[in-house]
VOTI-469719 format. One record per atom (N, C-alpha, C): residue in one letter; x, y, z. Coordinates in steps of 0.1 Angstrom, whole numbers, plus 5000, padded with zeros to 4 digits. Layout:
N
AXYZ...
END
This chain:
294
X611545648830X611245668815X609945598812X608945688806X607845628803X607645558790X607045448789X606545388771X606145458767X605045558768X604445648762X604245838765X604445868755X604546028762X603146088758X602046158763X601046298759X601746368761X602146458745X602746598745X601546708747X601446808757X599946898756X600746998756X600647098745X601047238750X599847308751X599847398764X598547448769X599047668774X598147718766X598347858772X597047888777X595947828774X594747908782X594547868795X593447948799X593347978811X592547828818X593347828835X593047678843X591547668835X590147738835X589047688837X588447618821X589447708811X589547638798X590547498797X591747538803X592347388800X592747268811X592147288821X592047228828X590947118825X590147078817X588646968815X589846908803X590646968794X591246888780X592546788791X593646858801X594346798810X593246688815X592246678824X591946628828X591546478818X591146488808X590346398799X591546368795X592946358796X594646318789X594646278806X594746268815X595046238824X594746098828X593146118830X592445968826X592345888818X592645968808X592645808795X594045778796X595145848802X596845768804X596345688814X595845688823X595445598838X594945478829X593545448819X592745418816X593945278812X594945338804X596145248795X596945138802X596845058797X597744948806X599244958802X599545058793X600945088795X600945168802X602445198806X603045298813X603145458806X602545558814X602145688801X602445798809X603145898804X603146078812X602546138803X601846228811X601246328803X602146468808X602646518798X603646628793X602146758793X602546858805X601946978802X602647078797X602947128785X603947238785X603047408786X603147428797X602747548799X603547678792X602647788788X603147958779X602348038787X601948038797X601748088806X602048068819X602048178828X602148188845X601448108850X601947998859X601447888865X600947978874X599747828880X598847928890X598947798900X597947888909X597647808923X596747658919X595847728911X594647618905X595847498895X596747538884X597547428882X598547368894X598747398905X599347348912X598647268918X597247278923X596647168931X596047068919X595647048907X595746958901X596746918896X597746918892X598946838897X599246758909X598746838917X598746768930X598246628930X596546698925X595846558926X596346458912X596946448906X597746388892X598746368888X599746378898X601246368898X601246198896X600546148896X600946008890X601345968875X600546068868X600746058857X601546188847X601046308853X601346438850X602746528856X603446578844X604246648846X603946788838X604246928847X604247048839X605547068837X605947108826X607447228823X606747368818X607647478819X607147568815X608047638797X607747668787X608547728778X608747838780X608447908793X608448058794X606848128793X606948248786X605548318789X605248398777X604448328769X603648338758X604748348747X605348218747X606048218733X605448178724X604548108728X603448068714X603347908712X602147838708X602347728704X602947648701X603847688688X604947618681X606147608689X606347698701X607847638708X607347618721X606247598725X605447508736X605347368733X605247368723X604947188717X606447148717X607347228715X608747168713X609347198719X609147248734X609547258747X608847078751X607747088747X606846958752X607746848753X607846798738X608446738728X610446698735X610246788738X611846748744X611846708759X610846758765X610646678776X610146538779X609546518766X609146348770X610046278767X609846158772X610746058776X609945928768X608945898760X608645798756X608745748745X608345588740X609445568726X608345618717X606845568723X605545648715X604945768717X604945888708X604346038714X603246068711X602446048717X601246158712X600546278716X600046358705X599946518707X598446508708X598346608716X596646658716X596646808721X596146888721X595947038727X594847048734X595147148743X594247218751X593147268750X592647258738X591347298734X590547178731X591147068735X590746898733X590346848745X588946778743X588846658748X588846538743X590046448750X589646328745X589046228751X588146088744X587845988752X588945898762X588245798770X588745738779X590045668770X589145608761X590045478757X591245528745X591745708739X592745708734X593345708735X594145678748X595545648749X595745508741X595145388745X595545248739X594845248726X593845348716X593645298706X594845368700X595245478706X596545528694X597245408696X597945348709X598845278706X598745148697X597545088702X597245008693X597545008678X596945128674X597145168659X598645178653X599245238662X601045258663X601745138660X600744978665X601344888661X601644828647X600844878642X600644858624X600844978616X601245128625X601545208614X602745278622X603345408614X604445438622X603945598629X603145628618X602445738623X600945798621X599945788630X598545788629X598045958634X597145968622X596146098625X595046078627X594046078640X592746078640X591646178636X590246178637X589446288636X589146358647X589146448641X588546588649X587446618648X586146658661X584846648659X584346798669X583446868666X583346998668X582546958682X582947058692X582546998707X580847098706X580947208696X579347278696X579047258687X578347168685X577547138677X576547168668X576047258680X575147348673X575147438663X576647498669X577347638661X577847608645X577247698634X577847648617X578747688618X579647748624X581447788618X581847728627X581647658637X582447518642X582247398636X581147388628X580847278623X581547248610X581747418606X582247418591X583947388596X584047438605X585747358608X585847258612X585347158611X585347058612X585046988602X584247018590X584747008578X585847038568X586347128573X587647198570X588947088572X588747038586X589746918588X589546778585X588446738579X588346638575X588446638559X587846788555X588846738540X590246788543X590946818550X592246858549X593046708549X592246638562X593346508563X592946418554X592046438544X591446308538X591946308522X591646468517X591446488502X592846478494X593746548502X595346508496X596246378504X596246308493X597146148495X598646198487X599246038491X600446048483X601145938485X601045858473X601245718475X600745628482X599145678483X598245578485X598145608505X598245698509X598545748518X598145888525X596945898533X597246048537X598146138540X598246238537X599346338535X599346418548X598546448558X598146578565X598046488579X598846548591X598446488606X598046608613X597246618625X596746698630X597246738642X597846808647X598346778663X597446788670X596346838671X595246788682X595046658681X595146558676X594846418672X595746348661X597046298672X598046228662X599146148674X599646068669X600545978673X601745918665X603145938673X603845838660X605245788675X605545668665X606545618671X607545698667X608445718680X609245808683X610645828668X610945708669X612245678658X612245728641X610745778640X610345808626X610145928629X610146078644X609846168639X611346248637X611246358631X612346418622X612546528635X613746588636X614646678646X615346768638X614746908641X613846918647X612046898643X610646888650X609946818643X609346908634X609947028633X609247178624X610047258627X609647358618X610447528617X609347598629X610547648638X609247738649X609047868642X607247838641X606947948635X606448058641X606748158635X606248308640X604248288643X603748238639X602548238634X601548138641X602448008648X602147968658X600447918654X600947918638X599547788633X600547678618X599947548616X600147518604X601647438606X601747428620X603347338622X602747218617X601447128623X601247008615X601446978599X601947108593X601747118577X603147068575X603947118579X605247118584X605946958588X605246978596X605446818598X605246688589X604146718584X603446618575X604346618561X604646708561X606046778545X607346698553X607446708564X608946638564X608546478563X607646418571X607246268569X607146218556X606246288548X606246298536X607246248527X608346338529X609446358519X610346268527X610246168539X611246098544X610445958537X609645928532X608945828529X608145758540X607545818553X607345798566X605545798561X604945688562X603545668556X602645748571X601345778570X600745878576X599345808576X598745698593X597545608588X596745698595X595345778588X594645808586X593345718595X592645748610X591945698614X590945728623X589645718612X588445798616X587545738629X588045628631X587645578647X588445618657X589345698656X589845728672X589645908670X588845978675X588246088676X588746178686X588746298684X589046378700X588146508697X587246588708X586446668703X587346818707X586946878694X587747038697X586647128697X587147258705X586747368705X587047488696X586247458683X586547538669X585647728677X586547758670X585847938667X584147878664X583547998674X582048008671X581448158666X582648278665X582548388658X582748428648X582548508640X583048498627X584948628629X584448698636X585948768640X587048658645X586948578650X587948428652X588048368645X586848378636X587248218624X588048318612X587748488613X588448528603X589848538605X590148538615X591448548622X592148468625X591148358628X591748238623X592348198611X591748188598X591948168587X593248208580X593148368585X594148478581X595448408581X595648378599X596648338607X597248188597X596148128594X596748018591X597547998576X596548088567X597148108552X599048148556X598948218564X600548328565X600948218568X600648158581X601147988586X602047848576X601047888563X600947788556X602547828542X602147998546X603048028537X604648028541X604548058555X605748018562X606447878562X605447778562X605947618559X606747638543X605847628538X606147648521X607547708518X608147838527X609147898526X610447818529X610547708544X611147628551X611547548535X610747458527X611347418514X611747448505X612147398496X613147408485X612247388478X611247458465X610447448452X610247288448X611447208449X611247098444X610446998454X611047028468X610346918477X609246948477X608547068475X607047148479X606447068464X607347078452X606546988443X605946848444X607446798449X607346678450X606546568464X605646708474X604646628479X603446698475X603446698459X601646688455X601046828460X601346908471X600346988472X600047098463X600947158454X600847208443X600847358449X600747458438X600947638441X599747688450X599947828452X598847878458X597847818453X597747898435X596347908432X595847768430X596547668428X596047578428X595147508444X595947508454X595547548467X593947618469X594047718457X592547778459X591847748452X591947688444X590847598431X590547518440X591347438449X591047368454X590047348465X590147448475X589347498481X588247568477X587947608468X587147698460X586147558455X586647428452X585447338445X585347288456X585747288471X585447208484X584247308487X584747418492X583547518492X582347508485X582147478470X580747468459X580247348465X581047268468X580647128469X580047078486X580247148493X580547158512X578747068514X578646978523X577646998527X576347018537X576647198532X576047308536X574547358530X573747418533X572647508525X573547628520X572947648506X573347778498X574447878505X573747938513X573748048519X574748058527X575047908535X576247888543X577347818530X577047788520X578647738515X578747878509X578147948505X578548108500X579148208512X578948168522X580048178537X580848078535X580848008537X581847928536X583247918526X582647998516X583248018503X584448158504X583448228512X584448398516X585448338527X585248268535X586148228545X587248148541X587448038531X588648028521X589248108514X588448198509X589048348500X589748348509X589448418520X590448478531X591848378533X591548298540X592548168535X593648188525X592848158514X593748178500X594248298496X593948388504X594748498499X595848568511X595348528521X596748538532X597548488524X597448348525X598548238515X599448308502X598448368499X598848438483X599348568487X599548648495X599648788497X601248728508X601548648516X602248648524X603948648517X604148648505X605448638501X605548778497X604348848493X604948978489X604849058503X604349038515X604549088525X605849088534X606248958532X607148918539X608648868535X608648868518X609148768509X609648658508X609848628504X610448458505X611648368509X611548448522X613048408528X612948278530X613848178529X614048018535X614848108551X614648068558X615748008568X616547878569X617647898561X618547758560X618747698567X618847738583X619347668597X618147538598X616547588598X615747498594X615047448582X616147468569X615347398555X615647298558X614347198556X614847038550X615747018544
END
């Protein structure tokens, strides 16, 4: 049994996630605790994942969830395979540095559950850059009791005894479980420490057909969390109605800082957002699933 678990659910391909495995492999080595790194494969294992395992069975274990069930029950295929009292999540579209294994835990010591930053690995590219604005006001701008409200699973950690079973409603949509999550901590009174020095870099959409599709995906995502509660709890962590949701993003947008031209992109790409969000109850209606309401 290890002190520490890396949960990674991974569906892309060895030459994509093979460099995010490898950069979780080394920084658990890097740790002077004891650490597994948890691969949960949604894809057909291959030759190429078997010889790095090979070379990383010290640290690394693959399970498989099956074959393309999606994110959300890859992570909680993950999640039940680890064995550690401290978990932390990162994905396959992540690289992280050497040293986060021991600054999460470090941080773990003074909080119960920490979210780091997310930093755009192209730099170059404006709609990777703009998602990465996106996630830093997401985890920053809504508090709640003096507290951020929002964890990220590409960059998050918590001691094991404070997370909630199950840790989300598996969603169809296989975006926006961290929303999910952060609504059950939330409402358990489980505080959420917010920490812009432990970083991991992602690989945001650099198209505008992926970031729209992205977005899309996520609004429905978001509406599907929303459904999982009961009106009151959804009140009672602050985040308020759709439209409010879209004012909200709508003054992030005016305000972004972008030139003109790109927050007026930037501004349609929330529309989109906010109206998946807003459109997804008359599509789908407002079923709760009781088995997983809070």
């Amino acid at each position: 049994m290890a002190a520490v678990s890396v949960v990674l659910p991974s569906i892309r391909a060895p030459r994509i996630a093979h460099p995010s495995w490898r950069s979780v492999c080394e920084s658990a080595r890097h740790s002077a605790s004891e650490v597994e790194v948890v691969v949960s494969l949604d894809r057909l294992r291959t030759a190429a994942d078997d010889e790095f395992l090979k070379r990383n069975s010290d640290v690394l274990r693959l399970v498989s969830s099956g074959m393309l069930t999606g994110s959300s029950q890859t992570r909680l295929t993950g999640m039940a395979a680890a064995t550690g009292t401290i978990v932390l999540f990162t994905d396959d579209d992540c690289v992280v540095p050497l040293g986060w294994v021991d600054s999460m835990i470090d941080a773990l010591s003074t909080a119960p559950v920490v979210s780091g930053a997310l930093r755009a690995r192209d730099r170059d590219n404006w709609l990777s850059r703009s998602e990465e604005f996106t996630d830093d006001v997401r985890t920053h701008s809504v508090t709640h009791d003096g507290a951020v409200k929002f964890v990220s699973f590409p960059n998050m950690g918590a001691r094991r005894e404070v997370l909630p079973e199950p840790l989300y409603a598996n969603s169809p949509y296989n975006t926006a479980e961290d929303v999910d999550l952060s609504l059950r901590l939330t409402l358990a009174g489980t505080a959420i420490q917010m920490r812009d020095d432990i970083t991991v870099d992602v690989t945001y959409p650099t198209g505008w057909r992926a970031e729209f599709r992205r977005k899309r995906k996520h609004g429905f995502g978001v509406a599907f969390v929303k459904a999982q509660f009961t009106a009151a709890d959804w009140r009672s962590a602050d985040i308020g109605s759709p439209l409010t949701i879209l004012n909200r993003w709508v003054r992030h947008s005016l305000s972004a800082p972008f030139p003109a031209p790109r927050r007026a992109q930037y501004l349609v790409i929330n529309l989109i957002y906010c109206g998946s969000l807003l459109i997804w109850p008359s599509r789908h209606g407002n079923r709760v699933n009781r088995a997983t309401r809070h």
